[in-house]
Backbone as JSON, one array per atom type, in Angstrom:
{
  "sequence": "XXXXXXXXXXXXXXXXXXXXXXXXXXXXXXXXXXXXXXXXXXXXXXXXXXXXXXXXXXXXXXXXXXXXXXXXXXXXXXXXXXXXXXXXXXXXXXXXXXXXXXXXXXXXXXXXXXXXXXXXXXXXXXXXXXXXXXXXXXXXXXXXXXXXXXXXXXXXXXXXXXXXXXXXXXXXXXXXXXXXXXXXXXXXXXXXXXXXXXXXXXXXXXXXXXXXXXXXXXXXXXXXXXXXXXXXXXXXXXXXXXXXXXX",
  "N": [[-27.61, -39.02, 22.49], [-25.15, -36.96, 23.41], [-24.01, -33.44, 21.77], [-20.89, -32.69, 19.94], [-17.95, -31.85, 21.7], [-16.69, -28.83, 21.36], [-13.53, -28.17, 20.34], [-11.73, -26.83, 19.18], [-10.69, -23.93, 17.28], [-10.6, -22.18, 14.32], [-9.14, -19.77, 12.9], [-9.38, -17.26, 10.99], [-7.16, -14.64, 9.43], [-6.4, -12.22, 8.18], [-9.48, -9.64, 7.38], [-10.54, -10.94, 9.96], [-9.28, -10.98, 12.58], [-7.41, -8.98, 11.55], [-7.59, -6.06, 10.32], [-7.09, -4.77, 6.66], [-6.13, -3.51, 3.87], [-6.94, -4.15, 0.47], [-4.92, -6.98, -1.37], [-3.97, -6.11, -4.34], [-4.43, -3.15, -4.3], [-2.63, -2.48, -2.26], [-0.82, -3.39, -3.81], [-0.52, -1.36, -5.7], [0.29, 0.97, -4.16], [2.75, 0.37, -3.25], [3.93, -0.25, -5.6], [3.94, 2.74, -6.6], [5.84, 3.84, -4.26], [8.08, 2.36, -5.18], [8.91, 3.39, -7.56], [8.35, 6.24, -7.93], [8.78, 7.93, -10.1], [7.73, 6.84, -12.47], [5.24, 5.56, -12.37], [3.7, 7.57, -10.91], [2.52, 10.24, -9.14], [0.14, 9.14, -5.53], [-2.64, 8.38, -6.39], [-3.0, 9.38, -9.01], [-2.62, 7.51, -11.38], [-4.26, 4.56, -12.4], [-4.79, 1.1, -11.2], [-5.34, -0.54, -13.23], [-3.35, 0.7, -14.98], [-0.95, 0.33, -13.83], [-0.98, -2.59, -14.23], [-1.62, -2.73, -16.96], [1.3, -1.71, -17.99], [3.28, -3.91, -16.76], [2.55, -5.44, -18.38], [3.74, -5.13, -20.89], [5.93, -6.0, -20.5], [7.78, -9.1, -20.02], [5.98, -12.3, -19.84], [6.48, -13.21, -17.14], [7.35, -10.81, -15.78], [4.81, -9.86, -15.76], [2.67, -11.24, -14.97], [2.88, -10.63, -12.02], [1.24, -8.6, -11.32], [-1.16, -9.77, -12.28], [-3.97, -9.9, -11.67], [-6.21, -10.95, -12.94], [-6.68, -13.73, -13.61], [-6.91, -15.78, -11.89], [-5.28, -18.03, -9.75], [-2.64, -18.32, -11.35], [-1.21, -16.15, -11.31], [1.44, -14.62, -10.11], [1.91, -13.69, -7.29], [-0.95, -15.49, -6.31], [0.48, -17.93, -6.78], [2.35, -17.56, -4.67], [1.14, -17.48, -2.39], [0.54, -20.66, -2.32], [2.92, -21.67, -1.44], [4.04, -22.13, -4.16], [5.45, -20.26, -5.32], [8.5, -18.36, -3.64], [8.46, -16.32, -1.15], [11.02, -14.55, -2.1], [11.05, -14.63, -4.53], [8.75, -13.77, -5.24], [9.21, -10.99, -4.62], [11.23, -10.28, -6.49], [10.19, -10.6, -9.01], [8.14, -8.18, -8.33], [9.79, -6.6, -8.44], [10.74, -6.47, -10.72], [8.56, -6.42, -12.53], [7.61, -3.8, -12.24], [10.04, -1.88, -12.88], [12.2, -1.22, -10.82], [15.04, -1.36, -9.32], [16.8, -3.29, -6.65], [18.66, -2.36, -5.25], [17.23, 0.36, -5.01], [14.77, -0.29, -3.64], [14.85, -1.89, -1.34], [14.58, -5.29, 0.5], [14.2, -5.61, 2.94], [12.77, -3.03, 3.55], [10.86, -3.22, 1.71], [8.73, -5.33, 2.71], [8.25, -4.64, 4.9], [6.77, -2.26, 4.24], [4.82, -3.5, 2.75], [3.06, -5.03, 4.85], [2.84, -2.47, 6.19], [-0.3, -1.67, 6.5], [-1.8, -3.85, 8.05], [-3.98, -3.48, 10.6], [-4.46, -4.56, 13.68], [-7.28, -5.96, 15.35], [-8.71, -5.54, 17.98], [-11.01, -6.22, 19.96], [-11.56, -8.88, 18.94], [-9.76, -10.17, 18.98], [-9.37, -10.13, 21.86], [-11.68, -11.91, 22.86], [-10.99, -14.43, 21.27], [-8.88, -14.33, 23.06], [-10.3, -15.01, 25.37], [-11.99, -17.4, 24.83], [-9.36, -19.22, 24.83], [-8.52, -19.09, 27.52], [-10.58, -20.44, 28.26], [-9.93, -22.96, 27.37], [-10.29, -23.53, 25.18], [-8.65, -24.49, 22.12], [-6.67, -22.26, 19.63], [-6.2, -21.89, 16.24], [-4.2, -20.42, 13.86], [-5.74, -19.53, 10.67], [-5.21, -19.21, 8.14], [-5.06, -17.84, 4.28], [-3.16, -16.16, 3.25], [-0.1, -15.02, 2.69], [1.89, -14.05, 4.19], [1.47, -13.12, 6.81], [2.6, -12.3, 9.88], [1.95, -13.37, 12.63], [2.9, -12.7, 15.3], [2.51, -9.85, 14.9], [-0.04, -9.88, 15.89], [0.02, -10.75, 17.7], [2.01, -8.72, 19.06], [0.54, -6.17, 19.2], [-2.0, -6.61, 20.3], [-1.54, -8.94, 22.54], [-2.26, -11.4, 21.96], [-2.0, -14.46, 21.85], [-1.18, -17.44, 19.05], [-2.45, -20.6, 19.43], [-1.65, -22.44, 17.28], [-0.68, -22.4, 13.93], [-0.93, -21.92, 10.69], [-0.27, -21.51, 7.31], [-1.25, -21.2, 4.12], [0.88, -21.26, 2.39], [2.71, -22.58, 3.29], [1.13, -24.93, 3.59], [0.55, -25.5, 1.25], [-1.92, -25.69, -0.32], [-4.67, -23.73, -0.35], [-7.68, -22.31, 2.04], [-10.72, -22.95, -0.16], [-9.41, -25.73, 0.24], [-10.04, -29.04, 1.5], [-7.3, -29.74, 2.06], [-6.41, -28.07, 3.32], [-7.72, -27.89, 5.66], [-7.19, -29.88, 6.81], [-4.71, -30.04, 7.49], [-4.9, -28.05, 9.3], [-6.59, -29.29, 11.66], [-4.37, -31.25, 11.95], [-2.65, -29.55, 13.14], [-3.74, -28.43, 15.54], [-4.41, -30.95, 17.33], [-2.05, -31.52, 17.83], [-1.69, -29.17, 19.12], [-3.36, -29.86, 21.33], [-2.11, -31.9, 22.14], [-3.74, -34.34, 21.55], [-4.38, -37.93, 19.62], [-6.4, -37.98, 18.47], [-8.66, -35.35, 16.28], [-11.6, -35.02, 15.78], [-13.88, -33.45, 12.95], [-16.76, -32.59, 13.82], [-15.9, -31.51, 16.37], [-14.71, -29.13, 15.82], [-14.64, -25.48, 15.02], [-14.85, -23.0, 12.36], [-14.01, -19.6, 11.92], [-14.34, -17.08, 9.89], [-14.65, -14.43, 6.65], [-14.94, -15.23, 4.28], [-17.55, -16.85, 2.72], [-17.33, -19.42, 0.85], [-15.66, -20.75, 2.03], [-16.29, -21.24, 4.65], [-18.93, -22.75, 3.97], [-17.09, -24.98, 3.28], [-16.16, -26.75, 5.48], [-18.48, -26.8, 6.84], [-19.02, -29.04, 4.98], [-17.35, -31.08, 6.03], [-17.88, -31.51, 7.65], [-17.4, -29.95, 10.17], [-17.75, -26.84, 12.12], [-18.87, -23.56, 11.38], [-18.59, -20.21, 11.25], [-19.21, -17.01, 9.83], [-17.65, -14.29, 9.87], [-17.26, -10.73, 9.38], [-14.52, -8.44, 10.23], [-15.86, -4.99, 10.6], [-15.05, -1.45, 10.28], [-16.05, 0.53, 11.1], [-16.99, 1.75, 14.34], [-19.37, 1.48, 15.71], [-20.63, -0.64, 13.86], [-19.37, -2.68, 14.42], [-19.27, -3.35, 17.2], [-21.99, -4.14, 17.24], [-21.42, -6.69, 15.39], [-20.18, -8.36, 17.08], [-21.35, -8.33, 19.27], [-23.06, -10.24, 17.71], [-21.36, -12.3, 17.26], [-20.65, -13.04, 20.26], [-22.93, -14.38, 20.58], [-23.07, -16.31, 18.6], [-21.0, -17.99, 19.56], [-21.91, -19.06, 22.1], [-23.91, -20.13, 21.4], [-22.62, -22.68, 20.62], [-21.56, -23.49, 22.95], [-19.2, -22.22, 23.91], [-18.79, -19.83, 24.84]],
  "CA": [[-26.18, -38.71, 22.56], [-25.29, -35.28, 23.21], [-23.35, -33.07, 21.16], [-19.44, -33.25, 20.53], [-17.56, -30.53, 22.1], [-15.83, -28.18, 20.71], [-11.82, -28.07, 20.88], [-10.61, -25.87, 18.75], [-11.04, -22.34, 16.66], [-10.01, -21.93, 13.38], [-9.38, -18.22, 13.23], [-8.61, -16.21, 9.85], [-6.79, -13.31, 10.06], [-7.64, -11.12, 7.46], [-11.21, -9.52, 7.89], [-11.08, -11.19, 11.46], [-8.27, -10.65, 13.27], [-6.68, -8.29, 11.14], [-7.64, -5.09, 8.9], [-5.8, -4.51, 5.63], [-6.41, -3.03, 2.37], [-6.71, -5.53, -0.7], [-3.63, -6.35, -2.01], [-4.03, -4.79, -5.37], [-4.47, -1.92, -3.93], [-1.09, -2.64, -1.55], [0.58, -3.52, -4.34], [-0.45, -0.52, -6.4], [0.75, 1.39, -3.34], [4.14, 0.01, -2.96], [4.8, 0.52, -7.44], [4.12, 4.21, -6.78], [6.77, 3.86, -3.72], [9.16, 1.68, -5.78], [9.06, 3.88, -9.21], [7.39, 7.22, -8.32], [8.55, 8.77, -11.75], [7.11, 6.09, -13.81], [3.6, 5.71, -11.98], [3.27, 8.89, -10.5], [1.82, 10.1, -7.6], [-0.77, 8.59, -5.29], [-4.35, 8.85, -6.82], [-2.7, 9.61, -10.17], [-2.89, 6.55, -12.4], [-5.27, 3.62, -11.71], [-4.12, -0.29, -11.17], [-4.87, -0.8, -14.72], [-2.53, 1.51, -15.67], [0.11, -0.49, -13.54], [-1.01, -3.68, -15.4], [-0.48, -2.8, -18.46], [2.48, -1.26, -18.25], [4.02, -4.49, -16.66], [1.7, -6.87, -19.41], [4.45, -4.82, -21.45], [7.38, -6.74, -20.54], [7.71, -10.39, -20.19], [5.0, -12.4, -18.89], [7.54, -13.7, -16.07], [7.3, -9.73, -15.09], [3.58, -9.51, -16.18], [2.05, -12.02, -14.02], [3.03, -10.43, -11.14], [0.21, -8.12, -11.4], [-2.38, -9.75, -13.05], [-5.32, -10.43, -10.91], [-7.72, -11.2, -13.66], [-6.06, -15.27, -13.82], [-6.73, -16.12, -10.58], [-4.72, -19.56, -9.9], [-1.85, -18.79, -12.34], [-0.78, -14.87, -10.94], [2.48, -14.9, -8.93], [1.02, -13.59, -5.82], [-1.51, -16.55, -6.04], [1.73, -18.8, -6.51], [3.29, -17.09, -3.26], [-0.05, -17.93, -1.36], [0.47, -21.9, -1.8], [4.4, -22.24, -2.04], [4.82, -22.28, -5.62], [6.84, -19.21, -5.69], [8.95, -17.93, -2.59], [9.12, -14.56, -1.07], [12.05, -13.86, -2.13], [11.18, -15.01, -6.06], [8.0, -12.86, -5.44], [9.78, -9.96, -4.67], [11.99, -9.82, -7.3], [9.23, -10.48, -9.75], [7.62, -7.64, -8.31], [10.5, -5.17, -8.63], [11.2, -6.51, -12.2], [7.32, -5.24, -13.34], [7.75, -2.03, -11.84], [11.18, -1.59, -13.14], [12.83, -1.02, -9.97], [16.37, -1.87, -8.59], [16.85, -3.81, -5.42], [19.24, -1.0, -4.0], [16.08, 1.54, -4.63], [13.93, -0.66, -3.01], [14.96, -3.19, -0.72], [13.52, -6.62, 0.62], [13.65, -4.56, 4.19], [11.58, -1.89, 3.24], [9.83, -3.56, 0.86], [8.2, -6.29, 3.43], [7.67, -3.78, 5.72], [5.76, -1.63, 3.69], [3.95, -4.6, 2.41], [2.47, -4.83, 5.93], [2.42, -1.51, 7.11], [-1.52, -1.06, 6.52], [-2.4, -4.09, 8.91], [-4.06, -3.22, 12.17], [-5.25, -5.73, 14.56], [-8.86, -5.8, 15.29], [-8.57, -5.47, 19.58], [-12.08, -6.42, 20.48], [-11.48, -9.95, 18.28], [-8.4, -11.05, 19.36], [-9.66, -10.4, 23.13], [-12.56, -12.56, 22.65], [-10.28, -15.46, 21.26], [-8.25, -14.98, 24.36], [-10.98, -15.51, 25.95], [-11.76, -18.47, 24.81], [-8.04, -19.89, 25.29], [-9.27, -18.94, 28.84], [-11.3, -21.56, 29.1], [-9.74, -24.42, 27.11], [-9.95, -23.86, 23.68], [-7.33, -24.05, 21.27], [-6.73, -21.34, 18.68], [-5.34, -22.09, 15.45], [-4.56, -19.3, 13.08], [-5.84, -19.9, 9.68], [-4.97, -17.97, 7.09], [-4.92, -18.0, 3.0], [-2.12, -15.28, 3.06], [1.58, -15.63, 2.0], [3.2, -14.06, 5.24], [1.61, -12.79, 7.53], [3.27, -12.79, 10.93], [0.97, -13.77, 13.63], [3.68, -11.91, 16.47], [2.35, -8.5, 15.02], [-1.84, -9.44, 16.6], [0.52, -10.72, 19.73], [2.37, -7.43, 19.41], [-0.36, -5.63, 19.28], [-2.81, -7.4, 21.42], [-1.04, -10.17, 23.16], [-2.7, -12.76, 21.85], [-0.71, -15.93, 21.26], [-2.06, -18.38, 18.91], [-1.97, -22.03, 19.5], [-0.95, -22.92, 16.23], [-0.43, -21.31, 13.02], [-1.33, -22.73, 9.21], [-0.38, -20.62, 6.46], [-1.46, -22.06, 2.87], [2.13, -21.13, 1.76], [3.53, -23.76, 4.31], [0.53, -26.47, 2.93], [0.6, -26.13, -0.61], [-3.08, -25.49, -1.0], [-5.52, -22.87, -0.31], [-8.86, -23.0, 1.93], [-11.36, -24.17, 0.27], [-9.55, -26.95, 0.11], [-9.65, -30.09, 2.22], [-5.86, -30.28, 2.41], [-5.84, -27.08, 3.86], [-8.75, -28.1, 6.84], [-6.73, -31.08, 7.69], [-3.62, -29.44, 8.3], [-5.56, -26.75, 10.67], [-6.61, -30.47, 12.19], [-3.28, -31.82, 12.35], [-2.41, -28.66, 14.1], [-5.22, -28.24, 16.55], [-4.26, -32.17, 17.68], [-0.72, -31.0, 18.2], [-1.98, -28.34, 20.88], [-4.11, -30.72, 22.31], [-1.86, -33.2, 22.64], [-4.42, -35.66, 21.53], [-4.06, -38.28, 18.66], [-7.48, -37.68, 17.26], [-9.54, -34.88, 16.22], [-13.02, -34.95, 14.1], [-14.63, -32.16, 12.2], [-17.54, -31.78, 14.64], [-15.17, -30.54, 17.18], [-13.73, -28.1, 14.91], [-15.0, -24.26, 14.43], [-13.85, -21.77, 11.46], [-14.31, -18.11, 12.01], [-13.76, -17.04, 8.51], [-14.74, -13.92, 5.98], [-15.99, -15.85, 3.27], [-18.76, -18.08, 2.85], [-17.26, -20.38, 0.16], [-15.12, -21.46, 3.0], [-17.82, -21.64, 5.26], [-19.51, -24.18, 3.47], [-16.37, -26.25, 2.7], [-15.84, -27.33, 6.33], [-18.86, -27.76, 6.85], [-19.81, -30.01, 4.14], [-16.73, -32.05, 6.19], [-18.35, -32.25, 9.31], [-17.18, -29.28, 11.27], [-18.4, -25.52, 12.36], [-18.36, -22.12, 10.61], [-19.46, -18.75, 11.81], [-19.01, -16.14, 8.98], [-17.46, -13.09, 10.1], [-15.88, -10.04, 8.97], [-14.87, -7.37, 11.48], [-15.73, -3.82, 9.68], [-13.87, -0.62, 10.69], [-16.92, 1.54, 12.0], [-16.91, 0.9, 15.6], [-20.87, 1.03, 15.81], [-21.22, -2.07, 13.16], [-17.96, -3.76, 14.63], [-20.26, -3.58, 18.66], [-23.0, -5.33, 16.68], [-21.22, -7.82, 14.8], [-19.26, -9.21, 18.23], [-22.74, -9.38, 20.05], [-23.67, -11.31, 16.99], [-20.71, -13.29, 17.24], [-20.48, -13.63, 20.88], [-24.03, -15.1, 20.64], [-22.66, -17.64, 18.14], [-19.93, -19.1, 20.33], [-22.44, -19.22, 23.19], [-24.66, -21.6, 21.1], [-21.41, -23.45, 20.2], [-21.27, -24.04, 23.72], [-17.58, -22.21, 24.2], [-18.81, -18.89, 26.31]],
  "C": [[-25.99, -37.2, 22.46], [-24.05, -34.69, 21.93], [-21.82, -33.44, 21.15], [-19.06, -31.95, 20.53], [-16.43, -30.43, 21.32], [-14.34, -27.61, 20.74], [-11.11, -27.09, 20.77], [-11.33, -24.85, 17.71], [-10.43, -22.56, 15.82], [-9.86, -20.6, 12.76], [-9.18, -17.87, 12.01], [-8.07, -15.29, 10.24], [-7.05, -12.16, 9.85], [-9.21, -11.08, 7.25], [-11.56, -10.2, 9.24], [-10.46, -10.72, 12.63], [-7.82, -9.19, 13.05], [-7.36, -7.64, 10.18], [-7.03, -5.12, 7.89], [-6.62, -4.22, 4.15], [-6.26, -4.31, 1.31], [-5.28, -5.43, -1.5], [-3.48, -5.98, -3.5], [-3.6, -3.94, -5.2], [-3.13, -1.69, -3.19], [-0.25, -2.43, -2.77], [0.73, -2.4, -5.36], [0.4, 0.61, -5.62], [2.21, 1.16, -3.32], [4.71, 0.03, -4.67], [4.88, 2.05, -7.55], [5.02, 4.45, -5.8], [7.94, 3.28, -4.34], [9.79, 2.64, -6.63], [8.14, 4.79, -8.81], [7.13, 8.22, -10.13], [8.27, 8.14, -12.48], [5.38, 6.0, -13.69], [3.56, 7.14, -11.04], [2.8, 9.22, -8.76], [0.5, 9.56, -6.88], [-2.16, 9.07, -5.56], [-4.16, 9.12, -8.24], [-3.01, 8.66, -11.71], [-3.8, 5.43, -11.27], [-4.42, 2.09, -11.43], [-4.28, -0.84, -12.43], [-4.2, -0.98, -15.63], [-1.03, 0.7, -15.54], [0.65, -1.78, -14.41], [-0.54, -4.3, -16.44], [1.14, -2.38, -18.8], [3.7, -2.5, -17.91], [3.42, -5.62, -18.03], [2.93, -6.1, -20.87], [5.85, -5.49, -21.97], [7.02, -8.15, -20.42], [6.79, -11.11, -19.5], [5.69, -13.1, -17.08], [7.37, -11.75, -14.97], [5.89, -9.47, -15.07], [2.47, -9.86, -14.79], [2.26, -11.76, -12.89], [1.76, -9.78, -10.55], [-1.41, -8.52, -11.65], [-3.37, -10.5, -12.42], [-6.84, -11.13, -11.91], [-7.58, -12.53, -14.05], [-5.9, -15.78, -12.72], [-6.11, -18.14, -10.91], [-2.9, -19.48, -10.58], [-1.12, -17.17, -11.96], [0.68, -15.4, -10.16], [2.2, -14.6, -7.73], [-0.03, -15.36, -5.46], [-0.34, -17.86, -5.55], [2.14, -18.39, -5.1], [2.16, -17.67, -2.3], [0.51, -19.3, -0.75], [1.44, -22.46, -2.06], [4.89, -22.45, -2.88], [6.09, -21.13, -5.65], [7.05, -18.39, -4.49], [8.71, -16.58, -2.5], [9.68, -13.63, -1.75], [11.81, -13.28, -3.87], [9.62, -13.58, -6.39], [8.3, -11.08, -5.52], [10.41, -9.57, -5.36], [11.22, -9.6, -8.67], [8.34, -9.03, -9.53], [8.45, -6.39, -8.94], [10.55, -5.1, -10.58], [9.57, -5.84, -13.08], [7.52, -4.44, -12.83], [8.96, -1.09, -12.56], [12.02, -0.83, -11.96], [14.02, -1.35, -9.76], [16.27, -2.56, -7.15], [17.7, -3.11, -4.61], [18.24, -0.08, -3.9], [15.56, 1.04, -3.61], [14.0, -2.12, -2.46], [14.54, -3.94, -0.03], [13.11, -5.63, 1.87], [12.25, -4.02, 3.96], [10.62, -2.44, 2.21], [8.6, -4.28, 1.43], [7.68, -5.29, 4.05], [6.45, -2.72, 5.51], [4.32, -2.26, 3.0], [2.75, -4.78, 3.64], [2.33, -3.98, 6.51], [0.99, -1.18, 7.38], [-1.84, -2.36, 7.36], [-2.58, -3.54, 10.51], [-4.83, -4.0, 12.84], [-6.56, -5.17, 15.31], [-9.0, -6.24, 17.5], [-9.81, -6.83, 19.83], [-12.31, -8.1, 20.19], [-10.71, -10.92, 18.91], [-8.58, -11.06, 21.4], [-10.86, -11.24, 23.36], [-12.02, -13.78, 22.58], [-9.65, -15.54, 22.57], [-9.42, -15.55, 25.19], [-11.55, -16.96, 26.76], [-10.68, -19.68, 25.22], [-8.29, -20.28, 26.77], [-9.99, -20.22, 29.29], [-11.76, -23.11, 28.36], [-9.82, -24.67, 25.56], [-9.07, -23.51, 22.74], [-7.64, -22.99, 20.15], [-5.79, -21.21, 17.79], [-5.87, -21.05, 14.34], [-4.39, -20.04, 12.18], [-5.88, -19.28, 8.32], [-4.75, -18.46, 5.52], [-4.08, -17.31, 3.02], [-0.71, -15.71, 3.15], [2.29, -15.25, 3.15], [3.02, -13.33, 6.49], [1.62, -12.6, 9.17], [1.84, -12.55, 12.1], [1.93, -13.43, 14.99], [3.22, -10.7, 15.98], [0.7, -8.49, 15.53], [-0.35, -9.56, 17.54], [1.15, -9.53, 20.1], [1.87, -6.39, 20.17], [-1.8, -5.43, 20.58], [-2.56, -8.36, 22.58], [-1.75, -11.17, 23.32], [-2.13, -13.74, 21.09], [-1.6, -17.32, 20.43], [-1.87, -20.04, 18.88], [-1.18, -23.13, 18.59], [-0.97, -21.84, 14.78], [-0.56, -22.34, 11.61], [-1.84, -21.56, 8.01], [-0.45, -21.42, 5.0], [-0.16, -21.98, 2.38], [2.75, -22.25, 2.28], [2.56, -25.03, 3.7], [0.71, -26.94, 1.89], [-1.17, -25.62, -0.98], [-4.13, -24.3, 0.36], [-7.26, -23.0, 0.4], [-9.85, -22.68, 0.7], [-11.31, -25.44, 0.67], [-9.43, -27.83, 0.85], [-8.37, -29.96, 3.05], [-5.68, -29.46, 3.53], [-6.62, -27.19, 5.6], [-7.76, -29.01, 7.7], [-5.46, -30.68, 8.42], [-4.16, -28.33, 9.72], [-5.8, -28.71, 12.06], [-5.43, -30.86, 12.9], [-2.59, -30.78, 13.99], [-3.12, -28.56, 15.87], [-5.19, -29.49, 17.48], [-2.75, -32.13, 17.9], [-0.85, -30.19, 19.4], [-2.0, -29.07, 21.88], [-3.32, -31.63, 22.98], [-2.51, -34.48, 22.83], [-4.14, -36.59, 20.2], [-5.24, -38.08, 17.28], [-8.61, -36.0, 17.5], [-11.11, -34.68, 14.93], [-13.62, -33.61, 14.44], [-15.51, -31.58, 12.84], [-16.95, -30.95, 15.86], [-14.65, -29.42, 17.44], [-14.78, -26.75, 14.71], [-14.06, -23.6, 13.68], [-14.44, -20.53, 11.77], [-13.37, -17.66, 10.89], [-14.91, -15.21, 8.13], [-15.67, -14.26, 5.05], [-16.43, -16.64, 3.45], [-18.65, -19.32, 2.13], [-16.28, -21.54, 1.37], [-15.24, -22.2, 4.02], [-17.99, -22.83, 5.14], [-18.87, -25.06, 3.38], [-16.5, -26.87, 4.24], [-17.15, -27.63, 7.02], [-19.95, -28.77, 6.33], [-18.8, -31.49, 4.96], [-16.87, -32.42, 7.84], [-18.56, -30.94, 10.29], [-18.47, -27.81, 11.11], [-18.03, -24.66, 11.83], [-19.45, -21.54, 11.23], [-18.49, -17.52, 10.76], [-19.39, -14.67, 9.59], [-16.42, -11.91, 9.64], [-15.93, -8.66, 9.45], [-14.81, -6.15, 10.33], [-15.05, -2.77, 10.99], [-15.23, 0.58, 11.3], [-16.8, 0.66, 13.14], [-18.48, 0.64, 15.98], [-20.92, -0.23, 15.38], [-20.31, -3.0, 13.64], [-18.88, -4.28, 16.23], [-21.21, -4.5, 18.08], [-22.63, -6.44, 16.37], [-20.58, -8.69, 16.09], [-20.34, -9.44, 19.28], [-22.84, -10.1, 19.35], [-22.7, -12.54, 17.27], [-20.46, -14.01, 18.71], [-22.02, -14.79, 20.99], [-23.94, -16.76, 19.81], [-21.62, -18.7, 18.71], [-20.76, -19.75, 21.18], [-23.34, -20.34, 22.58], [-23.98, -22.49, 20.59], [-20.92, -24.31, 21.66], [-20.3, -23.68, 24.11], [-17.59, -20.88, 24.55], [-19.63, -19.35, 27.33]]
}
């Protein structure tokens, strides 16, 4: 019996699609834009410094920051729909001690995303693929970000879209595979799809492994920003589609 072909892409965005600074580091970025006279200028105080200064006030303002509780942070919450946008944003201004006339949702979002830049050479590759029949569902752990700024950018349109904020849960997990599934069988317009059909093009490796301990494909990639090691890694990767059967 031969193999089962392959339908659909499960794309990440960040580290594949998409560049971007860690958000820490974003969000340390956007408290020294919120409140320059309290944190100072850029390079001045550390994210520590931020930390504590919100682990000061209530933990409702605290937790906004605090990366060292993974699961239980408000950012984490914003990931898998526990806590909205909107609720994140205000949480954010309230550790910083900001106003919402200083620093408004506008500019605040915007600046939130100003450091992504779409990864060309990636997102023309996926078209590629589209090219010649396979679906491309964006898969993302991230709380918002818009999949019209690759098409902006690149004009690449993706077949579906599956943001953990919209599932409720986060890959590793199952829930979060099946919905990429559900999706991916929505393109298709078919009623069934199984796991061997399925590729992830992912970052991390814990992710990797989850899908496929559930049947399907992973190819662990993460585009870097030299353009020498970025030429290497997209031979490497076109070589992995090609034994996937989908160049």
């Amino acid at each position: 019996m031969g193999k089962t072909k392959i339908r659909a892409v499960f794309s990440d965005l960040g580290n594949v699609v998409l560049r971007f600074c860690p958000r820490n580091e974003r969000l340390w970025q956007l408290a020294q834009l919120a409140n320059p006279g309290r944190f100072g200028q850029p390079g001045t105080l550390s994210l520590c410094s931020l930390e504590r200064a919100a682990f000061n006030a209530s933990l409702q303002q605290s937790e906004i920051l605090d990366f060292s509780r993974p699961g239980e942070d408000a950012a984490w919450r914003m990931d898998v729909g526990q806590v909205s946008h909107g609720e994140f944003y205000r949480a954010f201004l309230a550790a910083v001690g900001c106003s919402e006339g200083d620093f408004p949702p506008a500019r605040f979002w915007m600046a939130y995303s100003a450091d992504l830049v779409a990864v060309h050479p990636v997102a023309n590759l996926l078209r590629q693929l589209q090219h010649r029949g396979t679906k491309i569902i964006a898969a993302t752990n991230t709380e918002m970000w818009p999949t019209d700024l690759v098409w902006r950018q690149t004009g690449l349109r993706f077949d579906g879209e599956v943001y953990s904020w919209r599932v409720g849960h986060k890959k590793p997990r199952r829930e979060f595979y099946e919905a990429c599934r559900a999706t991916a069988r929505e393109a298709l317009s078919e009623p069934t799809l199984d796991y061997p059909a399925c590729v992830l093009i992912d970052d991390i490796a814990a992710n990797c492994d989850s899908i496929r301990r559930l049947g399907g494909h992973a190819i662990r990639f993460k585009a870097s920003a030299c353009p020498l090691t970025l030429a290497w890694q997209l031979q490497k990767l076109r070589q992995q589609l090609s034994e996937l059967k989908l160049l």
